[in-house]
C-alpha positions in Angstrom: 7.9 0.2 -16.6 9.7 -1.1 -13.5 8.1 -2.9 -10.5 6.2 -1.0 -8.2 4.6 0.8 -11.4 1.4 3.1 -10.1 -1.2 4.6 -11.9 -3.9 6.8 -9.6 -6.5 9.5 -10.6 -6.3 8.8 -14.2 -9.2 10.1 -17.1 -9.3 8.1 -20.5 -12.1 9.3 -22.6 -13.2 9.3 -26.3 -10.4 6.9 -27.7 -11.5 5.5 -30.7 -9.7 2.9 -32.9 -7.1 1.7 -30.8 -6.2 -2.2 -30.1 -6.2 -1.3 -26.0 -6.7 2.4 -24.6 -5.0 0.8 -21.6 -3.0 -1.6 -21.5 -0.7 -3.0 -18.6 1.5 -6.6 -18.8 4.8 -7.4 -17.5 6.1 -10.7 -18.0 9.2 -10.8 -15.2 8.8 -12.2 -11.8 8.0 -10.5 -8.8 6.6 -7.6 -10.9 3.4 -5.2 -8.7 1.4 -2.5 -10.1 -1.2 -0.9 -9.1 -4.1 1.0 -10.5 -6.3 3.2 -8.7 -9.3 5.6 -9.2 -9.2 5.7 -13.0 -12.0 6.5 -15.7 -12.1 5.1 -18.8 -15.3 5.5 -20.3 -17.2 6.3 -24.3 -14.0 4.8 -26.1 -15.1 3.3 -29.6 -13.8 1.0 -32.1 -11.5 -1.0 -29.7 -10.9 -4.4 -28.8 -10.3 -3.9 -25.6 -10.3 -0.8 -23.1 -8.8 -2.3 -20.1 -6.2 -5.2 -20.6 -3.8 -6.3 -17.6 -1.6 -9.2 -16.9 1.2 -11.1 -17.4 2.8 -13.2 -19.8 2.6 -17.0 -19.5 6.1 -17.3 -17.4 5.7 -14.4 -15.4 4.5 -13.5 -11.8 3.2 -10.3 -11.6 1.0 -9.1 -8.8 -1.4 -6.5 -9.7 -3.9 -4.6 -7.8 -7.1 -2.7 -9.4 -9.4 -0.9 -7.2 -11.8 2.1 -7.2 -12.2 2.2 -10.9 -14.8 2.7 -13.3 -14.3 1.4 -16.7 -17.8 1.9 -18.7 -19.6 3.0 -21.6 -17.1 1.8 -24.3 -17.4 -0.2 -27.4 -15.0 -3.9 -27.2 -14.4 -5.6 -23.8 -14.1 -3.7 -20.9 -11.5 -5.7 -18.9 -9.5 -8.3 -20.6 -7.0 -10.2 -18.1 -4.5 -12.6 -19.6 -2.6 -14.9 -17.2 -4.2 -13.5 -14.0 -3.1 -15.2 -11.3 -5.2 -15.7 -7.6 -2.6 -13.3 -6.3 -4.3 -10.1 -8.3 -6.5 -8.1 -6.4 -9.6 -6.8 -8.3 -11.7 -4.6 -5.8 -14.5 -1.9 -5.6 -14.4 -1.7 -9.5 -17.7 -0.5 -11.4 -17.2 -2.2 -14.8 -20.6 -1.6 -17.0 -22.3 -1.3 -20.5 -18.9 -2.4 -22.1 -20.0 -4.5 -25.3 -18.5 -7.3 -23.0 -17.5 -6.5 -19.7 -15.2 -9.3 -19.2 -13.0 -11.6 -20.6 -10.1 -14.0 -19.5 -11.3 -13.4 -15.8 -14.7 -14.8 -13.9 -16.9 -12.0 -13.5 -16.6 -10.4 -9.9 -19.6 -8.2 -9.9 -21.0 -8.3 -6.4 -17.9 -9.8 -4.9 -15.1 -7.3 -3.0 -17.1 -4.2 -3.5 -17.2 -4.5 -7.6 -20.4 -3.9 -9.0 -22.3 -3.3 -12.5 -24.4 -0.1 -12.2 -24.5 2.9 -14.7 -22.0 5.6 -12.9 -24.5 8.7 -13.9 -22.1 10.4 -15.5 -22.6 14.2 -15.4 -21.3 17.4 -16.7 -19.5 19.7 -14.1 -17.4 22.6 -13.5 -14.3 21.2 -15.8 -15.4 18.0 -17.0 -18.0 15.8 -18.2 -17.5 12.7 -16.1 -18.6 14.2 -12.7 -20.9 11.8 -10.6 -24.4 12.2 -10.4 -25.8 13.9 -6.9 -28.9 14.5 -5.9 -28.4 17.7 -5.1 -28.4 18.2 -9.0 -29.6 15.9 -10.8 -31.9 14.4 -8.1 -30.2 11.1 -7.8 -26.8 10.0 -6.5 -24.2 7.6 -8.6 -23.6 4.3 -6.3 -20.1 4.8 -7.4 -20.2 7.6 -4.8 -18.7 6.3 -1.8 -18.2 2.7 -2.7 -14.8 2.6 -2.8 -11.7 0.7 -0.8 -10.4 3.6 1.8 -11.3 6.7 2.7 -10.4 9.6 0.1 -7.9 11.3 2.8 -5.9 8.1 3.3 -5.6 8.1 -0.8 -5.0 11.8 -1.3 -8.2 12.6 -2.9 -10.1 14.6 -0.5 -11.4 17.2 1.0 -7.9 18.2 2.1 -6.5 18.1 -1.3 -9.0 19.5 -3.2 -10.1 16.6 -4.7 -13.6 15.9 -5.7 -16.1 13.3 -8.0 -19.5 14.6 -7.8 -21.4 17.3 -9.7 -22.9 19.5 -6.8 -19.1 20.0 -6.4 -18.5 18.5 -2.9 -15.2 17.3 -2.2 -14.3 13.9 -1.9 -15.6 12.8 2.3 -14.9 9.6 4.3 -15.0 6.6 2.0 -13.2 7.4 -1.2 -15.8 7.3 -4.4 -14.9 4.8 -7.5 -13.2 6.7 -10.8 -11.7 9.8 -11.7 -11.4 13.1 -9.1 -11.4 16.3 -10.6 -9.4 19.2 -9.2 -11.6 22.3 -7.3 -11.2 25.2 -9.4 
């Protein structure tokens, strides 16, 4: 992967016996990536779902945002060399065996929080949000995210929505995975 690697609107469900389901590290200098809007969630048997980083000589700049990474067996997010220049925001990481590792726990800091997402079956997937249109209750991962879901390309516009009532993606973008209309 080359610099300016990008990873948006991503699903990663049901893995189950692998080392990391997702796994992102770069060891040059100057290295970005960034990861946006992904679900990984009801992986088993793995020692980590979510590992990013660098190696010990490199100086990669990652950014993570508007993700939801729960529900799996191992550590959640594993982050090896992370520097103060990554940028870890409006994350939902939850009910991971250990959230955590390598990394100070951010929940309630930069819009990451800890909540169960309410995962619910929809039209062509089973990792629609909650609403309470539906299920009578809304998933706080519903907008809680960085930007709004225009600016990102996942709304309205686009066809582009999280929740189970179906409603497309409005103003501020919602944490995880957007399915397609249709």
């Amino acid at each position: 992967l080359g610099s300016g690697f990008s990873l948006k609107n991503a699903l990663v469900t049901g893995v189950s016996g692998a080392v990391y389901p997702v796994y992102l590290r770069h060891g040059y200098y100057n290295y970005t990536g960034t990861v946006e809007n992904l679900t990984v969630s009801g992986c088993t048997n793995v020692s980590t779902v979510f590992w990013f980083g660098s190696s010990h000589w490199g100086k990669s700049y990652w950014t993570i945002k508007n993700c939801i990474i729960s529900n799996n067996t191992g550590t959640g997010v594993f982050a090896q060399y992370v520097k103060s220049f990554d940028t870890f925001t409006y994350n939902n990481v939850y009910g991971n065996t250990t959230n955590y590792s390598g990394m100070t726990d951010p929940t309630g800091t930069n819009g990451n929080i800890s909540v169960d997402p309410l995962f619910s079956t929809g039209e062509n997937g089973n990792y629609y949000l909650s609403s309470i249109e539906i299920e009578g209750i809304t998933s706080l991962c519903v907008d809680a995210g960085s930007n709004t879901a225009e600016n990102l390309g996942l709304g309205e516009t686009n066809g582009f929505g999280t929740r189970s009532d179906g409603v497309y993606d409005r103003n501020i973008v919602d944490m995880g995975y957007h399915y397609t209309a249709g």
